[in-house]
C-alpha positions, 0 to 999 in steps of 0.5 A: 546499510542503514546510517544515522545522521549526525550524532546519533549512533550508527551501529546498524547491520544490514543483516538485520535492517530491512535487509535491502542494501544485498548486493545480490537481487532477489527479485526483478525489481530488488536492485543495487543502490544507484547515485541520483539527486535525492535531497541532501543529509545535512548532517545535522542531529535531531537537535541541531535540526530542532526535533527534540530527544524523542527523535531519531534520524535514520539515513536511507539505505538505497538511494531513490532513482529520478526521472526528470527531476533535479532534487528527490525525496530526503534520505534522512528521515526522522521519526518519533517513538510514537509513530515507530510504534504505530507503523510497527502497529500497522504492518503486523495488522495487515500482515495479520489481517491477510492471514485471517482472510486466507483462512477463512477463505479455506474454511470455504467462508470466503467465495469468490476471488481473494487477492492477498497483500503480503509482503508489501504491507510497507507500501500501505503504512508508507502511504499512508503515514504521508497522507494529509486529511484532504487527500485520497486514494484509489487501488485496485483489487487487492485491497483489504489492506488498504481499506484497514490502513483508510480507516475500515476495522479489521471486522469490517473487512472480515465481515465484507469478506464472508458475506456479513451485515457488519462488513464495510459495504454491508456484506453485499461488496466482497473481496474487492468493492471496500470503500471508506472516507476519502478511500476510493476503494478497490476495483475488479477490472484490471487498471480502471481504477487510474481514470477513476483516480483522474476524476477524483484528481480532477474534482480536487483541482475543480474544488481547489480543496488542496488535496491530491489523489493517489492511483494505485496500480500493478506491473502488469495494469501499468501495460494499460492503454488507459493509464497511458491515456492518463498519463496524458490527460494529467499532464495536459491538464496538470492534475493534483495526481501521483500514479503509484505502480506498485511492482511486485514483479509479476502480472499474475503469473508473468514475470514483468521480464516477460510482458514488459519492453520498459520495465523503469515504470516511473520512467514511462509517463515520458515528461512526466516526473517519475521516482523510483522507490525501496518499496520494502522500507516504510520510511522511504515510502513515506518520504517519498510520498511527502515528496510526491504529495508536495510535487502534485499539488505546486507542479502536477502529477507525478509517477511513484514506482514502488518495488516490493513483493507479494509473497502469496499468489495472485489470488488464493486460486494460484499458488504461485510457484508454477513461474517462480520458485520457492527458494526465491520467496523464501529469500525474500521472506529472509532479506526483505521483509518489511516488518523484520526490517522495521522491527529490526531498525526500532531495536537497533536504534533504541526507538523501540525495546524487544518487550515493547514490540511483543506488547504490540504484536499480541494487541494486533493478534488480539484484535485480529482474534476478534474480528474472525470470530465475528467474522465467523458469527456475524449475521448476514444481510436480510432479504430487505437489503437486496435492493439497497444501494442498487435503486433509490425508493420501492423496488416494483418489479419480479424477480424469482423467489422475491416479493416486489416492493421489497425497500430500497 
């Protein structure tokens, strides 16, 4: 179960917090804590360590595992009521925010493919809460969650999703082509976004603006002979890059059991430094990316597998109960939620009252109540926008149906 450092009170449950201390595995990649490395507690309390009253430190409840590494990640971790509040703020924004995208998707409002990121909102909220200015990002396709955690309004995601002009990428982009500052965005081709990542990493170090480039990618992109060629050139070449496996246990609809020989995916950039990671717990993300970002910049990349679980199907087009059953996503909805877990923990722990956490969760309903309707009412992009971003200048050729010289 989760402790605190020091003297701060350990009256935890780990019934309640993030529920990932149960000795029995829910998931493929849900696993039993195992002894590594990791960077020692101290001991200390938040004022011995001279972090002030409006800090508690929280002990990790699963150690993380190392490959090739002698020290990993801090289990103790501090956190101020102010971040408690915005990562709380966060998660259930995401979490809401793909739960508007799957209704308007069966409002027949969204077309095309729609990949959903329930259930691993802490990836995203971790990551992002360790990101410095200077540092980028690229993932794969599914990506609305991201693109709001990089800066996107949830009506700019919305908005993209159904085709509107005040989607992100001006309603011509969809589900998977979202893009904002130092945000990379999503891809359509499974694992093309990890030498995409490689330049981004490549351009930082050519530039030496200090930053690192984080490539996202799944269990199943990982069996990828291009992240392998990758692995390879960052290495060679010692890129400010940390590879990020997210594994949420299936390849569309294959058990990562089944497609993979080696399924330690931060094992598997061979000399390459890897760690493994409670992806269900944000504030174990988000030291193991203060780790990892420190590690890219001073040694070179560095391999992130994040186990987690995505509660949907692959995409709205799979329902996702013909290879696993429903009793095992209703376990991991019980036991490891990441937003119950968190919330949990801020109660426990005095960070955050009850009344404090309602306020939160009706200001993200009422920003997402927003963003549908406009997402609903919203025009869509006029003819003249056909061509933008496709051609620099006058458009002169034919096209059915089309006048030319149509501006770019």
């Amino acid at each position: 179960m989760f402790k605190v450092a020091g003297k701060i009170s350990s009256r935890l449950d780990s019934r309640l917090l993030l529920r990932c201390s149960s000795a029995q595995p829910l998931a493929p990649c849900v696993e039993e804590t195992v002894e590594s490395q990791s960077q020692p507690l101290n001991n200390a309390s938040p004022q011995e360590l001279n972090l002030g009253d409006e800090y508690r430190v929280v002990y990790l409840p699963k150690d993380f595992k190392l490959h090739r590494l002698n020290a990993g990640p801090a289990r103790a971790v501090a956190i101020m009521k102010s971040q408690a509040r915005e990562y709380y703020r966060q998660l259930l924004t995401v979490r809401l925010l793909e739960s508007a995208a799957s209704r308007l998707y069966k409002e027949q409002l969204v077309r095309g493919f729609c990949h959903l990121y329930m259930g691993q909102e802490a990836c995203a909220v971790g990551i992002r809460a360790a990101m410095r200015s200077n540092d980028k990002l690229i993932t794969g396709y599914r990506v609305h969650g991201w693109a709001y955690m990089m800066g996107v309004s949830a009506r700019g995601v919305l908005g993209e999703l159904t085709g509107r002009r005040s989607g992100c990428s001006g309603g011509k982009g969809g589900s998977m082509h979202m893009y904002g500052r130092n945000f990379y965005g999503g891809t359509g081709i499974v694992g093309d976004q990890v030498p995409l990542g490689a330049g981004v990493a490549l351009t930082s170090k050519y530039l030496q603006d200090g930053g690192v480039c984080l490539a996202l990618y799944g269990d199943g992109a990982a069996n990828q002979g291009q992240v392998f060629e990758c692995f390879n050139m960052a290495l060679l070449w010692k890129l400010p890059m940390i590879f990020v496996c997210e594994n949420n246990n299936y390849g569309m609809g294959t058990s990562s059991q089944r497609a993979a020989a080696n399924v330690n995916y931060y094992t598997r950039g061979d000399l390459m430094p890897g760690i493994w990671v409670n992806g269900q717990d944000v504030l174990a993300v988000r030291s193991a990316t203060e780790f990892a970002i420190k590690h890219a910049q001073q040694e070179g990349p560095i391999i992130l597998e994040l186990c987690t679980y995505r509660y949907g199907g692959h995409s709205m087009s799979d329902p996702g109960t013909s290879y696993r059953t429903r009793e095992e996503i209703q376990k991991v909805r019980q036991q490891h939620d990441p937003i119950q877990g968190f919330g949990a923990l801020c109660l426990e722990q005095q960070i955050l009252t009850a009344d404090e956490l309602q306020e939160i969760s009706q200001m993200a309903r009422l920003e997402m109540e927003v963003a549908t309707r406009a997402a609903r009412k919203d025009g869509e992009p006029p003819l003249s926008h056909l061509w933008s971003d496709v051609y620099s200048g006058v458009y002169e050729g034919k096209l059915s149906g089309v006048h030319p010289g149509i501006e770019a």
